[in-house]
C-alpha positions, -999 to 999 in steps of 0.1 A, spaced: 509 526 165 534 505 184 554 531 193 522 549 207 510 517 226 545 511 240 551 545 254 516 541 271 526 513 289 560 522 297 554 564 308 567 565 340 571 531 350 607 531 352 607 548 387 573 533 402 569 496 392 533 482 382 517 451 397 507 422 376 475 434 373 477 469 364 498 463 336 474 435 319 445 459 326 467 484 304 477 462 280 440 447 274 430 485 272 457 494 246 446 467 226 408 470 228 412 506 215 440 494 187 423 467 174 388 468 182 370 456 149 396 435 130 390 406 102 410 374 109 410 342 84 424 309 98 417 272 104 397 260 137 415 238 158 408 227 193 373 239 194 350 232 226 315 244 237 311 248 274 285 239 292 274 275 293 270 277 260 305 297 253 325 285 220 363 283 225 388 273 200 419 282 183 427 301 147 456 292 133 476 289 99 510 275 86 535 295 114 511 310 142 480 305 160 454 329 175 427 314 209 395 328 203 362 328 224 326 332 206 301 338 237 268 328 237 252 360 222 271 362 194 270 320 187 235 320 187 237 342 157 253 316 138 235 286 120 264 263 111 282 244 139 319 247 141 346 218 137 385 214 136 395 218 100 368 241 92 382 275 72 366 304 85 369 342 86 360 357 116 353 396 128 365 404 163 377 425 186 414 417 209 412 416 239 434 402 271 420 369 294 434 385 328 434 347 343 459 334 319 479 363 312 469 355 270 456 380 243 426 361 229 398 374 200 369 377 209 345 364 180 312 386 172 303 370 135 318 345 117 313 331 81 328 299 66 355 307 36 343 296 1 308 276 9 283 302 24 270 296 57 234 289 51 247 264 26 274 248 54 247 244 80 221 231 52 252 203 43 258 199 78 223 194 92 217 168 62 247 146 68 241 140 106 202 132 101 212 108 76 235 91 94 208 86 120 186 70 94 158 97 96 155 99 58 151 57 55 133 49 26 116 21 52 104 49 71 82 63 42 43 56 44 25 58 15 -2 84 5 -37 76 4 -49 76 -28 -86 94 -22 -77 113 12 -111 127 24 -97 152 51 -65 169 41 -39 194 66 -26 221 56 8 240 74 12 269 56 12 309 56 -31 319 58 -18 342 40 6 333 13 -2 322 -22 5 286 -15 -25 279 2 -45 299 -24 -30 274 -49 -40 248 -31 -73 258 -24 -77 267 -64 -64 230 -72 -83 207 -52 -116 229 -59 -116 224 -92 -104 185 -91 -132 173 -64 -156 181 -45 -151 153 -18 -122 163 -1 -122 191 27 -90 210 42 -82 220 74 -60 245 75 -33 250 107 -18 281 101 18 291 109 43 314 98 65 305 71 96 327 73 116 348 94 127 344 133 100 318 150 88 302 121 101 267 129 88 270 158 52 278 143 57 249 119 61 227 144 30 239 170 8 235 134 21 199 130 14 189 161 -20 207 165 -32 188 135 -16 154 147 -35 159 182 -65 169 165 -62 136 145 -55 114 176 -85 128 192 -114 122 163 -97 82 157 -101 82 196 -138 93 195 -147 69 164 -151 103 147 -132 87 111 -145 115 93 -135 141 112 -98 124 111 -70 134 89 -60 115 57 -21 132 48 -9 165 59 8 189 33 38 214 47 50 240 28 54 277 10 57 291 -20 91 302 -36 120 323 -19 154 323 -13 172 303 6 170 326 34 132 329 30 130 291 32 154 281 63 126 275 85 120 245 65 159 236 68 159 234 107 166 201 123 135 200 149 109 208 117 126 174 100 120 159 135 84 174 140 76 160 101 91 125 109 71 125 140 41 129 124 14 99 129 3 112 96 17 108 65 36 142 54 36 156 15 67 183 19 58 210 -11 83 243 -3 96 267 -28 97 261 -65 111 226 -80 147 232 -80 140 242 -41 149 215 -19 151 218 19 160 193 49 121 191 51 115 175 20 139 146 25 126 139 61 86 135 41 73 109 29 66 121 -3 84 157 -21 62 176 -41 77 199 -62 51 232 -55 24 233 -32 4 232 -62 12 197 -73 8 185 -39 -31 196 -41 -28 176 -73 -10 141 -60 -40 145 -31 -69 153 -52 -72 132 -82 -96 141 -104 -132 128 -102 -137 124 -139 -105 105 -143 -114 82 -115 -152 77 -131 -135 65 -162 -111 45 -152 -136 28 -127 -158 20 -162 -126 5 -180 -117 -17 -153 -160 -33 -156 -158 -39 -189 -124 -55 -185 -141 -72 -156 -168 -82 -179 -152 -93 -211 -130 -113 -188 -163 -131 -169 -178 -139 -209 -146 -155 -220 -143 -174 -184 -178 -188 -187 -171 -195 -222 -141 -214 -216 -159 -233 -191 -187 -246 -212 -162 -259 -236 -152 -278 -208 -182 -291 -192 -194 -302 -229 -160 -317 -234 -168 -341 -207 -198 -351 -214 -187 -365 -243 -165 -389 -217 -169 -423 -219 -185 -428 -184 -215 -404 -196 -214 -428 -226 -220 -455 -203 -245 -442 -184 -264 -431 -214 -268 -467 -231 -278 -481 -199 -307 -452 -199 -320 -465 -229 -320 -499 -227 -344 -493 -192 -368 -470 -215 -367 -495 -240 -374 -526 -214 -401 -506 -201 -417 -495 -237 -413 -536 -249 -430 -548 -215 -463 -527 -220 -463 -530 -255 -465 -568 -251 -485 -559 -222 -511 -545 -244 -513 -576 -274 -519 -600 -245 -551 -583 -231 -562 -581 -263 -555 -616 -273 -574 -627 -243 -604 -606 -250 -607 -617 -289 -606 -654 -270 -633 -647 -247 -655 -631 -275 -651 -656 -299 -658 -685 -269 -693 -668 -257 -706 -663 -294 -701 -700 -300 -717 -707 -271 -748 -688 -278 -755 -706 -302 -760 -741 -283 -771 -729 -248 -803 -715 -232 -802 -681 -220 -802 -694 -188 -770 -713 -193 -757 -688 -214 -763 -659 -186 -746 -687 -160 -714 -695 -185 -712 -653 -192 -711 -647 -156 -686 -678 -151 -662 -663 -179 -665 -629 -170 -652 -639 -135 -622 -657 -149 -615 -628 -169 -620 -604 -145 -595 -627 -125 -573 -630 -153 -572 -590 -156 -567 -586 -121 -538 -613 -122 -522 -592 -156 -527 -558 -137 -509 -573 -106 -481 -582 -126 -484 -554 -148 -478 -535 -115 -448 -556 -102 -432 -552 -135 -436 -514 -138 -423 -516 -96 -395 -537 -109 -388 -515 -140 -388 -484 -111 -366 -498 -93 -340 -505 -120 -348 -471 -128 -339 -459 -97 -305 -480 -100 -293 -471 -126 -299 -432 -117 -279 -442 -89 -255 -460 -112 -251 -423 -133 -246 -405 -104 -218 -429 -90 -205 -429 -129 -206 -388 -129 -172 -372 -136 -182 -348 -105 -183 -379 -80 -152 -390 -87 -137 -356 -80 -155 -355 -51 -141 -391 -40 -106 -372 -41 -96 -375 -79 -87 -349 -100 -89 -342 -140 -55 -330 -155 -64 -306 -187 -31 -295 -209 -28 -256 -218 -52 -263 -251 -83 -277 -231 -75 -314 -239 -78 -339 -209 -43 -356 -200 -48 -397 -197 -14 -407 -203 22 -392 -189 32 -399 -222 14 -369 -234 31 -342 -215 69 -332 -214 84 -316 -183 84 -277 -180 46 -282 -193 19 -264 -178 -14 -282 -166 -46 -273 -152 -58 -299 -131 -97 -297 -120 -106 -304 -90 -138 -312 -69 -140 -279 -58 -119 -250 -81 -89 -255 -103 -53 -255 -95 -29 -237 -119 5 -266 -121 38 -272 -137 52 -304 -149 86 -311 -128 84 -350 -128 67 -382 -142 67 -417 -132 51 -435 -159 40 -467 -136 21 -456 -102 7 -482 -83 -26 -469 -63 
């Protein structure tokens, strides 16, 4: 073969000399028909893009190096991005860069050595979106836990949306779906994705604008069923992640089966393993939730009975005080006082009517009627002066015995462990109930409920000081 290609470029030039270019344009035709589909393994070095989209680098191993130029047909093709150090293998044709004078290859597919490519570019896409912090844990929003309006991005077609359509039906009946749909796999399908995102985000925006809540959208769910990793690379492209983490909705990422995982599901706020346990992480179950709802009252009310039960314990704890003490012997002695005063109340109207009685029948017997009808209406006036004298003071004592009444109510009410709080004091009880008097009776580290005129405060012993002048 070189014998071949160097007697076509040397026939008959020995006589009549070639110029510079007709002898490049031979040479880059001898060696487009000699090596026109050739395999080449090396290590990139030197590699550019051009602003017109043209790849240019350099293959190269331990003693020689080969420039190469992947245009921007073939690059498109390819989903990893190039880098110096990268090991590659590359199918080509040669070719001859006229400018330069240089035989270059001219790059029409190219596959990284060991890793696959898909894989590379999956590694490669996930490493520079991290480092941009688009997979923050601080970035994540939680899920709602009873979503009434739930998105869907899948395939109308596929069987993910019939799983989740079979879930969520028989787990509630509250919770609708609105369904965007979009292609799933093949050439376009991010791009699909990422119009359904959207769509469901504006239609969102729109109802929250209107005050139409329930027309808004709770969490979105993105995914597909199962597939290789081919099948799920829509998933794995870098404006989906962008479109997801863009959402103003919260995102559940559910593709492929649970060992699946794509750049999609690390750029959501939540991963479900399957489409199908997404439906379930959005739709709990409306039998669960009853019963849980009635554990959570009777916890609510066996806590209420021992609250109010604790709390008479206290409020007969102090009445047994010494101020109600007080206030209860003072009570008594003004019933008693007022019992005493109309009991002797009573024996001295009597004693002054047996007096009158026994006067006017020893009177009869001496006096004329006439005398006897004058002394009888003479008495009677007395008494009825001396009754309207005793009711007077009758009345001033039972006005006196009022008032003391009314004073020593008072008296009670200044006296009641409730006024005092209310003046600004406060009633220290130690963790069994019993009412602290003395700093002597708690230790530091101790914990204290101290009562107060209105609600309690929950406290912890740090210091005492045994003498506190107020």
């Amino acid at each position: 073969m070189q014998q071949s290609l160097l007697s076509s470029l040397f026939d008959s030039t020995e006589r009549q000399p070639l110029s510079v270019s007709e002898l490049t344009l031979k040479i880059r035709d001898a060696l487009e028909k000699s090596f026109a589909t050739i395999w080449v393994e090396g290590e990139i070095s030197n590699f550019r893009q051009h602003s017109s989209g043209h790849w240019y680098f350099t293959l190269k191993d331990e003693s020689a190096q080969l420039k190469a130029a992947c245009y921007r047909s073939a690059n498109q093709r390819i989903r990893f991005r190039l880098e110096d150090g990268l090991q590659v293998r590359v199918r080509g044709r040669l070719s001859v860069y006229e400018q330069q004078g240089a035989y270059q290859l001219v790059v029409e597919a190219l596959e990284p050595v060991g890793a696959g490519a898909l894989q590379l570019a999956f590694e490669q896409t996930k490493a520079r979106l991290q480092s941009e912090g688009l997979f923050a844990q601080e970035l994540k929003r939680p899920i709602p836990f009873f979503p009434r309006r739930i998105g869907v991005v899948t395939s109308a077609s596929g069987a993910a949306i019939r799983d989740i359509i079979n879930v969520i039906s028989r787990r509630t009946r509250t919770v609708h779906l609105l369904v965007a749909p979009a292609r799933v796999q093949g050439e376009g399908a991010s791009h699909e994705i990422i119009r359904a995102i959207r769509f469901l985000n504006d239609h969102h925006a729109r109802a929250v604008r209107e005050a139409r809540y329930d027309a808004a959208i709770d969490v979105l769910i993105v995914g597909r069923g199962g597939g290789s990793i081919e099948d799920l690379w829509a998933f794995n492209e870098e404006a989906v992640a962008r479109a997801i983490r863009s959402s103003t909705i919260p995102v559940i990422s559910a593709v492929g089966h649970e060992t699946d995982f794509t750049i999609a599901d690390f750029a959501a706020d939540l991963r479900a393993p399957t489409p199908s346990a997404a439906a379930e992480l959005v739709a709990a179950h409306e039998e669960e939730l009853c019963e849980r709802l009635e554990q959570l009252a009777g916890g609510l009310r066996r806590t209420l009975n021992h609250r109010i039960a604790a709390e008479r314990g206290h409020v007969r704890e102090l009445t047994f005080a010494r101020g109600f003490d007080e206030v209860r012997r003072k009570l008594r002695g003004a019933v008693a006082n007022v019992e005493a005063r109309e009991d002797r109340l009573r024996v001295t109207m009597a004693h002054i009517f047996q007096n009158t009685l026994r006067r006017f029948e020893a009177a009869a017997r001496w006096l004329s009627p006439m005398e006897l009808h004058n002394r009888a209406v003479t008495q009677g006036a007395r008494l009825d002066a001396v009754v309207r004298a005793r009711e007077a003071a009758m009345t001033s004592k039972i006005e006196k015995a009022r008032q003391q009444f009314g004073f020593n109510v008072a008296a009670l009410e200044a006296m009641s462990p409730l006024k005092v709080l209310e003046r600004g004091y406060a009633i220290a009880q130690d963790g069994s109930g019993r009412i602290v008097r003395d700093v002597s009776a708690v230790s530091i580290g101790d914990e204290l409920r101290v009562r107060l005129w209105k609600g309690a405060l929950g406290c912890r012993v740090e210091k005492s000081e045994p003498d506190v002048e107020l």
